[in-house]
C-alpha positions as CSV (number, residue, x, y, z in Angstrom):
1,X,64.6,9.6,-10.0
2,X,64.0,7.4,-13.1
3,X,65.2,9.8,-15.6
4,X,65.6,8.3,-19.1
5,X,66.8,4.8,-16.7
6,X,67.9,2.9,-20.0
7,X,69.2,5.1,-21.8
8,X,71.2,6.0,-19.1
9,X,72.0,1.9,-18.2
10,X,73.2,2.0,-22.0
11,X,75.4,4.4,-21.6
12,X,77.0,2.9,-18.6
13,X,76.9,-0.3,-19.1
14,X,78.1,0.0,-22.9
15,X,81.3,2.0,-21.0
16,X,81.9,-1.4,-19.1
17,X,80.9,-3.5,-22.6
18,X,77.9,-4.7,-21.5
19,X,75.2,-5.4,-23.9
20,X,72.2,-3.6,-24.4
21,X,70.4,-6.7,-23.7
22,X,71.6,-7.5,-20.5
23,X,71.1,-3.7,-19.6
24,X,67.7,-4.6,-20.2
25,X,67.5,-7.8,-18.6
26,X,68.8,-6.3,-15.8
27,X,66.3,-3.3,-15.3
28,X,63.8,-6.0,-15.8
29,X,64.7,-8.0,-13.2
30,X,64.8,-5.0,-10.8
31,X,61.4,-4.6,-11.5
32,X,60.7,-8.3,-11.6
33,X,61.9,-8.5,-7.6
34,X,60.6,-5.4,-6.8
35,X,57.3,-6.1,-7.9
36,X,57.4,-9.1,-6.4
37,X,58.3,-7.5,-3.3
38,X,55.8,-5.7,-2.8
39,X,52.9,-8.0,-3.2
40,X,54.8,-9.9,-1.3
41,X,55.2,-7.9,2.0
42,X,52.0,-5.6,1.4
43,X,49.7,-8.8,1.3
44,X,51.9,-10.2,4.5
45,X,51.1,-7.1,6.6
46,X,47.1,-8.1,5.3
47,X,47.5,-11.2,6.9
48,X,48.3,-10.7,10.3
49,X,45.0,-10.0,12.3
50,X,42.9,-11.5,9.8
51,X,41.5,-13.7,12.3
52,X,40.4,-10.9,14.5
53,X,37.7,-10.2,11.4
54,X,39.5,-6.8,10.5
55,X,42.4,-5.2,9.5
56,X,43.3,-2.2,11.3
57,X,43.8,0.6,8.5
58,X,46.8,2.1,10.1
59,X,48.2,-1.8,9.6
60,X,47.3,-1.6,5.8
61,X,48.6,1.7,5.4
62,X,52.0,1.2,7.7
63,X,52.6,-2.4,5.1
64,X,51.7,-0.9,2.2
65,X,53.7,2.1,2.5
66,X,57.0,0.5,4.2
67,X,56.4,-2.1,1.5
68,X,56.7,0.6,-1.1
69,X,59.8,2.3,0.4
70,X,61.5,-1.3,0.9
71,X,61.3,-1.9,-3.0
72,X,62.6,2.1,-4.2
73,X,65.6,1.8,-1.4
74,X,66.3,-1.3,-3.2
75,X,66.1,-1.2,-7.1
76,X,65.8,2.8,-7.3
77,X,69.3,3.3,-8.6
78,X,68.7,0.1,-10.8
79,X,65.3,0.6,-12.4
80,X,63.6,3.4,-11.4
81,X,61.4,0.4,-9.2
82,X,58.4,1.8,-10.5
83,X,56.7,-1.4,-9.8
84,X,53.4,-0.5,-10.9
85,X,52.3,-0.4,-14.7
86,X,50.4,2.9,-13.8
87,X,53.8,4.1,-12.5
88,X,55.3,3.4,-16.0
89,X,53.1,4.6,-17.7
90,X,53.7,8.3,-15.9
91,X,57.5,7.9,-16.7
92,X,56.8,7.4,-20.7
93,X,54.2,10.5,-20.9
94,X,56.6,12.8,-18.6
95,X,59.7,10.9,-20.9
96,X,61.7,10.0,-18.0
97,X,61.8,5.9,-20.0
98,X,61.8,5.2,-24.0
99,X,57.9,3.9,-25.5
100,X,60.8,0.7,-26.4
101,X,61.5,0.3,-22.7
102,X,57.6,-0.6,-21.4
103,X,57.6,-4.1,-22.1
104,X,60.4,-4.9,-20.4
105,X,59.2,-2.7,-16.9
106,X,55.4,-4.1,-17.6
107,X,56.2,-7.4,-18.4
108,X,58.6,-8.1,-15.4
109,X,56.1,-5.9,-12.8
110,X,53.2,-8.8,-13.9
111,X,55.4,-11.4,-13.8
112,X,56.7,-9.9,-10.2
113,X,53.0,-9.6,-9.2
114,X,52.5,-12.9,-9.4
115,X,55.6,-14.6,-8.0
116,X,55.0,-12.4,-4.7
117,X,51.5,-13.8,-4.7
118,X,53.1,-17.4,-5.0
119,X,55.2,-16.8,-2.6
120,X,52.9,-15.8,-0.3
121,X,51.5,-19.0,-0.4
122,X,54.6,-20.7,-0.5
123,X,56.5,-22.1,2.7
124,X,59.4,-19.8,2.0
125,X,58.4,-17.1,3.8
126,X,61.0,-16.8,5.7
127,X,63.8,-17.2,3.5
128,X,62.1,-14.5,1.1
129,X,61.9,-12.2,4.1
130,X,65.6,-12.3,4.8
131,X,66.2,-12.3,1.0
132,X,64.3,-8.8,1.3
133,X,66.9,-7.5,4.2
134,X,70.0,-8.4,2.5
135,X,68.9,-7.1,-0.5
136,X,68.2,-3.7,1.3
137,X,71.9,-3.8,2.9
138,X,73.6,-4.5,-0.3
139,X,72.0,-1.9,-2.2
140,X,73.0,0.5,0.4
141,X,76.8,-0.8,0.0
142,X,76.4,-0.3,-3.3
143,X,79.0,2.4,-5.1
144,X,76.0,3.4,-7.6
145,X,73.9,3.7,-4.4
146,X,76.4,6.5,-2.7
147,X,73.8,9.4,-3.5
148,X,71.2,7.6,-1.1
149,X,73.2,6.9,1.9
150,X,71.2,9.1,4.2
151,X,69.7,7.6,7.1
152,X,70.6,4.3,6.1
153,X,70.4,2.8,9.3
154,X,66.8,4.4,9.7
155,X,66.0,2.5,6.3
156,X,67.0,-0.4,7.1
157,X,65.2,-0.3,10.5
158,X,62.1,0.5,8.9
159,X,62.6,-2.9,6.5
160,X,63.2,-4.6,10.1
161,X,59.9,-3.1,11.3
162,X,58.3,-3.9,8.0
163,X,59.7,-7.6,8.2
164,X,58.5,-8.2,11.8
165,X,55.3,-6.6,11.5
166,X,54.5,-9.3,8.8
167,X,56.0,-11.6,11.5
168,X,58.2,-13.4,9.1
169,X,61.9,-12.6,10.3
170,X,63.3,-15.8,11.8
171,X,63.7,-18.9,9.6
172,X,66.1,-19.4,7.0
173,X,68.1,-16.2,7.2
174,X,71.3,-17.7,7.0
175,X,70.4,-19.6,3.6
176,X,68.2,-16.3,2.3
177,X,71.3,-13.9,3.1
178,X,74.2,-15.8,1.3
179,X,72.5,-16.6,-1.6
180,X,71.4,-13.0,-2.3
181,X,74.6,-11.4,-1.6
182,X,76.0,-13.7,-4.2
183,X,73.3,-12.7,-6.5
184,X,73.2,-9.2,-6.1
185,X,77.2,-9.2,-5.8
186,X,77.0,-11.2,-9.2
187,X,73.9,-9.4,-11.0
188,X,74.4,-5.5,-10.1
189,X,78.5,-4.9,-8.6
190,X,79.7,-5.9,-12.1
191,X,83.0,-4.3,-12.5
Protein backbone atom coordinates (compact mmCIF):
# COMPACT_ATOMS: atom_id res chain seq x y z
CA UNK A 1 0.00 0.00 0.00
CA UNK A 2 2.81 2.42 0.72
CA UNK A 3 5.07 1.44 -1.97
CA UNK A 4 8.03 3.80 -2.34
CA UNK A 5 5.01 6.78 -1.34
CA UNK A 6 7.52 9.72 -2.12
CA UNK A 7 9.03 8.69 -4.69
CA UNK A 8 5.96 7.99 -6.24
CA UNK A 9 4.39 11.68 -4.85
CA UNK A 10 7.64 13.07 -6.77
CA UNK A 11 6.78 11.69 -9.74
CA UNK A 12 3.33 12.93 -9.71
CA UNK A 13 3.43 15.81 -8.30
CA UNK A 14 6.67 16.99 -10.34
CA UNK A 15 4.12 16.04 -13.59
CA UNK A 16 1.74 18.79 -12.20
CA UNK A 17 5.08 21.10 -11.19
CA UNK A 18 4.82 20.68 -7.76
CA UNK A 19 7.84 20.88 -5.68
CA UNK A 20 9.48 18.26 -4.02
CA UNK A 21 8.98 20.11 -0.87
CA UNK A 22 5.53 20.49 -0.80
CA UNK A 23 5.26 16.71 -1.83
CA UNK A 24 6.83 16.33 1.26
CA UNK A 25 4.94 18.67 3.26
CA UNK A 26 2.05 17.15 2.15
CA UNK A 27 2.82 13.42 3.07
CA UNK A 28 3.68 14.95 6.31
CA UNK A 29 0.70 16.36 7.05
CA UNK A 30 -1.14 13.19 6.19
CA UNK A 31 0.55 11.66 8.74
CA UNK A 32 0.43 14.65 11.02
CA UNK A 33 -3.77 14.37 10.96
CA UNK A 34 -3.64 10.89 10.85
CA UNK A 35 -1.75 10.47 13.76
CA UNK A 36 -3.56 12.80 15.39
CA UNK A 37 -6.56 10.96 14.61
CA UNK A 38 -6.01 8.28 16.06
CA UNK A 39 -4.95 9.28 19.51
CA UNK A 40 -7.57 11.20 19.15
CA UNK A 41 -10.59 8.79 18.66
CA UNK A 42 -8.70 5.60 20.24
CA UNK A 43 -8.32 7.57 23.61
CA UNK A 44 -12.19 8.88 23.09
CA UNK A 45 -13.51 5.29 22.91
CA UNK A 46 -11.19 4.94 26.49
CA UNK A 47 -13.23 7.41 27.94
CA UNK A 48 -16.62 6.47 27.81
CA UNK A 49 -17.32 4.01 30.77
CA UNK A 50 -14.51 5.12 32.72
CA UNK A 51 -16.71 5.93 35.39
CA UNK A 52 -18.03 2.47 35.66
CA UNK A 53 -14.23 1.55 36.98
CA UNK A 54 -13.56 -0.51 33.66
CA UNK A 55 -13.28 -0.48 30.25
CA UNK A 56 -14.86 -3.27 28.51
CA UNK A 57 -12.02 -4.84 26.23
CA UNK A 58 -14.32 -5.36 23.31
CA UNK A 59 -14.78 -1.32 23.73
CA UNK A 60 -10.87 -0.87 23.52
CA UNK A 61 -10.50 -3.18 20.86
CA UNK A 62 -13.78 -1.91 18.64
CA UNK A 63 -11.97 2.17 19.14
CA UNK A 64 -8.81 1.17 18.60
CA UNK A 65 -9.34 -0.77 15.61
CA UNK A 66 -12.11 1.50 13.87
CA UNK A 67 -9.73 4.28 14.93
CA UNK A 68 -7.10 2.60 12.84
CA UNK A 69 -9.28 1.97 9.77
CA UNK A 70 -10.72 5.69 10.08
CA UNK A 71 -7.09 7.09 9.53
CA UNK A 72 -5.80 4.40 6.42
CA UNK A 73 -9.43 5.13 4.53
CA UNK A 74 -8.39 8.61 4.96
CA UNK A 75 -4.60 9.43 4.21
CA UNK A 76 -3.80 5.77 2.59
CA UNK A 77 -3.64 7.05 -0.93
CA UNK A 78 -1.71 10.17 0.50
CA UNK A 79 0.87 8.84 2.83
CA UNK A 80 0.79 5.36 3.28
CA UNK A 81 -0.96 6.68 7.02
CA UNK A 82 1.34 4.58 8.67
CA UNK A 83 0.85 6.54 11.76
CA UNK A 84 3.06 4.68 13.99
CA UNK A 85 7.00 5.17 14.05
CA UNK A 86 7.17 1.28 14.34
CA UNK A 87 5.04 1.22 11.16
CA UNK A 88 7.76 3.32 9.35
CA UNK A 89 10.17 1.79 10.42
CA UNK A 90 8.76 -1.72 8.55
CA UNK A 91 8.32 0.34 5.27
CA UNK A 92 12.20 1.53 5.30
CA UNK A 93 13.59 -2.24 6.06
CA UNK A 94 11.00 -3.84 3.52
CA UNK A 95 11.95 -0.38 1.09
CA UNK A 96 8.46 0.46 0.40
CA UNK A 97 9.79 4.61 1.74
CA UNK A 98 13.44 6.22 1.19
CA UNK A 99 15.94 6.26 4.75
CA UNK A 100 15.45 10.46 3.50
CA UNK A 101 11.72 10.19 3.90
CA UNK A 102 11.59 9.04 7.97
CA UNK A 103 11.85 12.32 9.41
CA UNK A 104 9.21 13.72 7.71
CA UNK A 105 6.58 10.45 8.53
CA UNK A 106 8.23 10.33 12.29
CA UNK A 107 8.33 13.75 12.93
CA UNK A 108 4.68 14.62 11.89
CA UNK A 109 3.36 11.08 13.65
CA UNK A 110 4.93 12.74 17.10
CA UNK A 111 3.79 15.93 16.42
CA UNK A 112 0.14 14.19 15.45
CA UNK A 113 0.40 12.22 18.77
CA UNK A 114 0.39 15.02 20.62
CA UNK A 115 -2.17 17.32 19.06
CA UNK A 116 -4.75 14.33 19.34
CA UNK A 117 -3.90 14.18 22.96
CA UNK A 118 -4.55 18.06 23.11
CA UNK A 119 -7.41 17.81 21.60
CA UNK A 120 -8.72 15.43 23.66
CA UNK A 121 -8.51 17.76 26.30
CA UNK A 122 -9.70 20.47 24.36
CA UNK A 123 -13.42 21.71 24.03
CA UNK A 124 -13.40 21.01 20.36
CA UNK A 125 -14.48 17.71 20.46
CA UNK A 126 -17.04 18.01 18.54
CA UNK A 127 -15.90 20.03 15.72
CA UNK A 128 -12.71 17.58 15.44
CA UNK A 129 -15.22 14.70 15.32
CA UNK A 130 -17.05 16.09 12.27
CA UNK A 131 -13.65 17.26 10.95
CA UNK A 132 -12.88 13.31 11.02
CA UNK A 133 -16.28 12.49 8.94
CA UNK A 134 -15.72 14.88 6.23
CA UNK A 135 -12.41 14.09 5.92
CA UNK A 136 -13.45 10.32 5.33
CA UNK A 137 -16.19 11.44 2.58
CA UNK A 138 -13.72 13.60 0.74
CA UNK A 139 -11.15 11.11 0.48
CA UNK A 140 -13.64 8.74 -0.82
CA UNK A 141 -14.55 11.45 -3.65
CA UNK A 142 -11.28 11.69 -4.26
CA UNK A 143 -10.03 10.77 -8.14
CA UNK A 144 -6.69 9.36 -6.52
CA UNK A 145 -8.96 7.50 -4.18
CA UNK A 146 -11.02 5.57 -7.19
CA UNK A 147 -9.05 2.09 -6.41
CA UNK A 148 -10.70 2.08 -2.80
CA UNK A 149 -14.29 2.80 -3.52
CA UNK A 150 -15.50 -0.54 -2.24
CA UNK A 151 -17.94 -0.53 0.33
CA UNK A 152 -17.80 3.02 0.81
CA UNK A 153 -20.83 3.46 2.38
CA UNK A 154 -19.96 0.53 4.90
CA UNK A 155 -16.70 2.73 5.67
CA UNK A 156 -18.12 5.50 6.31
CA UNK A 157 -20.79 3.86 8.62
CA UNK A 158 -18.15 2.35 10.52
CA UNK A 159 -16.47 6.11 11.08
CA UNK A 160 -20.25 6.96 12.10
CA UNK A 161 -20.19 4.05 14.54
CA UNK A 162 -16.69 4.99 15.59
CA UNK A 163 -17.82 8.68 16.06
CA UNK A 164 -20.87 7.88 18.19
CA UNK A 165 -19.37 5.27 20.18
CA UNK A 166 -16.98 8.00 21.45
CA UNK A 167 -20.20 10.00 21.75
CA UNK A 168 -18.89 12.99 20.18
CA UNK A 169 -21.09 13.48 16.82
CA UNK A 170 -23.34 16.49 17.46
CA UNK A 171 -21.82 19.92 18.01
CA UNK A 172 -20.19 21.98 15.50
CA UNK A 173 -20.62 19.88 12.38
CA UNK A 174 -21.55 22.54 10.27
CA UNK A 175 -18.32 24.73 11.10
CA UNK A 176 -15.96 21.23 11.28
CA UNK A 177 -17.38 20.12 7.66
CA UNK A 178 -16.86 23.45 5.64
CA UNK A 179 -13.71 24.16 6.80
CA UNK A 180 -12.24 20.73 5.96
CA UNK A 181 -13.71 20.35 2.67
CA UNK A 182 -11.97 23.60 1.89
CA UNK A 183 -8.82 22.23 3.22
CA UNK A 184 -8.77 19.07 1.84
CA UNK A 185 -10.29 20.56 -1.54
CA UNK A 186 -7.25 23.09 -1.21
CA UNK A 187 -4.39 20.69 0.24
CA UNK A 188 -4.95 17.22 -1.72
CA UNK A 189 -7.51 17.94 -5.19
CA UNK A 190 -4.74 20.12 -6.64
CA UNK A 191 -5.23 20.15 -10.32
Amino acid sequence: MTRNCLSDAEVAYKKKNTSVWLTGMTIGLAEFVGTALLVFLTCMGCTKGMSEGSIPVLQLSLASGLSVTTAIQIFGHISGAHVNPAITLCAVIMGEISLTSVPIYVGSQIAGSLTGYALLTACLVEFTATVILAFAVCASWDPKNSNNTDAVPLKIGFIVVLLNITAVYWLGPVLGAALTGQFYKKLYLRR
